[in-house]
C-alpha positions as CSV (number, residue, x, y, z in Angstrom):
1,X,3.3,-21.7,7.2
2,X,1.1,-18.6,7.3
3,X,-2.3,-19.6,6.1
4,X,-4.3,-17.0,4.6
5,X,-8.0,-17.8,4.0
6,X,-9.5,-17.1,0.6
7,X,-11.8,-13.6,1.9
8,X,-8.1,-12.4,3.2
9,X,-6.7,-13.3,0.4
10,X,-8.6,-11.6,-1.9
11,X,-8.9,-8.4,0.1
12,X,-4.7,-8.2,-0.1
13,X,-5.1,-8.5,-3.8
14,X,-8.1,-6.2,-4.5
15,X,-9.9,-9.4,-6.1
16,X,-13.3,-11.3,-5.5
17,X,-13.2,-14.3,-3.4
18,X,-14.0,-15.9,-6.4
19,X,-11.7,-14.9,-8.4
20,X,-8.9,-16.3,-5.4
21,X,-10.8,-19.6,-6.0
22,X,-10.7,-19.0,-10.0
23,X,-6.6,-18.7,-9.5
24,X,-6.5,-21.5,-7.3
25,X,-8.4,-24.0,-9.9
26,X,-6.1,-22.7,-13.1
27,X,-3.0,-22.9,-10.5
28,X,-1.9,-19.4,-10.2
29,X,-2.3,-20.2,-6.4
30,X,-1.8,-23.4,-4.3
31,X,-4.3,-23.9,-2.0
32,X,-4.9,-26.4,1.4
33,X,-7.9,-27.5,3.5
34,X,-7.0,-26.9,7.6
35,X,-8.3,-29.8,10.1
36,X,-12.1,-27.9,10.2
37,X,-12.2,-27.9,6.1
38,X,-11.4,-24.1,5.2
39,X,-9.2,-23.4,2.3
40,X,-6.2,-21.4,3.0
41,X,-3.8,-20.2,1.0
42,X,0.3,-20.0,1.7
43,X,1.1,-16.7,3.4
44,X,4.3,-16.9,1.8
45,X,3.2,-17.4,-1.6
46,X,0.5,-14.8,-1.6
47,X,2.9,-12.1,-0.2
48,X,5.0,-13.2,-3.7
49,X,2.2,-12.8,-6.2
50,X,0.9,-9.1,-4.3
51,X,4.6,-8.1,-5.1
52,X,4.2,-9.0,-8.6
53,X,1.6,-7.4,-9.0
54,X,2.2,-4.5,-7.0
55,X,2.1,-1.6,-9.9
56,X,3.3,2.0,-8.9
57,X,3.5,5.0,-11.0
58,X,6.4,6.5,-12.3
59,X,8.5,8.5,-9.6
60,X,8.0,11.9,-11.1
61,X,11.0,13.2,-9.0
62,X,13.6,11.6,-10.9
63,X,16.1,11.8,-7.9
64,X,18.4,9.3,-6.5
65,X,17.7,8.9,-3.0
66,X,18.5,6.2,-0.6
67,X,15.0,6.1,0.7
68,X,13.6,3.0,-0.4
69,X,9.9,3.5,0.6
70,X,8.7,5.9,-2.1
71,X,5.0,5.9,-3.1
72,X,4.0,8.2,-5.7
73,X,-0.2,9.3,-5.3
74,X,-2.3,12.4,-5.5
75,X,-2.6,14.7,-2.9
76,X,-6.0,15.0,-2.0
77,X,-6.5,17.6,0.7
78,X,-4.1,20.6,2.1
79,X,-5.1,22.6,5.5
80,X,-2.6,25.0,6.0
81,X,-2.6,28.1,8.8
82,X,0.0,30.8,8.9
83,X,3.1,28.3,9.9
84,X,2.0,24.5,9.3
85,X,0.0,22.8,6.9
86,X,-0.9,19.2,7.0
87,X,-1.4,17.1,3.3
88,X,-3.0,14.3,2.6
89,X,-2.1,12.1,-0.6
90,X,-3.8,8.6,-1.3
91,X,-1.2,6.7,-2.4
92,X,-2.9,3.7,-4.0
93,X,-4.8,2.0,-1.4
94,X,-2.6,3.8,0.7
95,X,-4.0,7.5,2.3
96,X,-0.6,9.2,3.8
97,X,-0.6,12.0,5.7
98,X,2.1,15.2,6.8
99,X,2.5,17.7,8.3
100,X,5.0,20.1,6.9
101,X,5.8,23.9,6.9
102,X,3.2,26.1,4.9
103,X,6.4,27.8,3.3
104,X,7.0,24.5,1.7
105,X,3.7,23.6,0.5
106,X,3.9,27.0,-1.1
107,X,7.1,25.8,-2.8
108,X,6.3,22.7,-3.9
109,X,3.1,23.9,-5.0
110,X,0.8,21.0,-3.2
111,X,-2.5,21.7,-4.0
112,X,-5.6,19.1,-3.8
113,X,-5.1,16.8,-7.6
114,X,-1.0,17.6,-7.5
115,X,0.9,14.6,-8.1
116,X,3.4,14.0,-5.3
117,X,5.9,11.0,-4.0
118,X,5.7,10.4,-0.6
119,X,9.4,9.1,1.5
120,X,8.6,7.4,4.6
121,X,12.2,7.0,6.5
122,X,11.8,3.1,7.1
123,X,13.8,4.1,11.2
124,X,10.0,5.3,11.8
125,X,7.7,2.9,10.3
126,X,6.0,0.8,13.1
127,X,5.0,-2.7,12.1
128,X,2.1,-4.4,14.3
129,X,0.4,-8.0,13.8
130,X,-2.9,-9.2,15.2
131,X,-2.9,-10.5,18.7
132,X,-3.3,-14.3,18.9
């Protein structure tokens, strides 16, 4: 088992540590004490509830794709010179960035407040843990 502590916890699910302790009273969340007495809570479980309630706007696209990683935000910034332009969007708590051709910002109309979905091709997505 994973064990999470209660300040992780809460900072995956955008709560208080208290309310993590709140959930674990009314059991929304099964907690356990480790040898030196911390609370913990089941990585495994807490990576279920996040999903739940994971919440993501509408795909405004309305495209079939087989890219599964789609996250629909806001761009936020767009620095462009005469060839390539790099965008920001903040994707929930997410910020993503690319870099793209300015001829396709133009077409797509990005502009700082556009609403946007970003595809991330999963073959690139790195994945790192903390050293032990």
């Amino acid at each position: 088992m994973t064990a999470i502590s209660v300040s992780q916890a809460a900072h995956f699910l955008g709560v208080s540590d208290d309310t993590v302790r709140r959930w674990v009273t009314s059991g929304r969340l099964t907690a356990s004490k480790q040898d030196g007495g911390q609370t913990v809570i089941d990585g495994l479980e807490l990576a279920e509830l996040v999903k739940s309630l994971a919440t993501q706007p509408e795909d405004p696209t309305h495209v079939a794709s087989s890219a599964r990683n789609r996250m629909v935000g806001l761009v936020t910034a767009v620095t462009s010179d005469k060839v390539m332009s790099q965008v920001e969007m903040q994707c929930g708590p997410h910020r993503v960035v690319s870099l793209m051709s300015t001829e396709a910002v133009r077409d797509l109309g990005l502009e700082p407040g556009s609403v946007a979905t970003a595809v991330v091709k999963s073959t690139n997505v790195m994945v790192e843990v903390p050293q032990t």
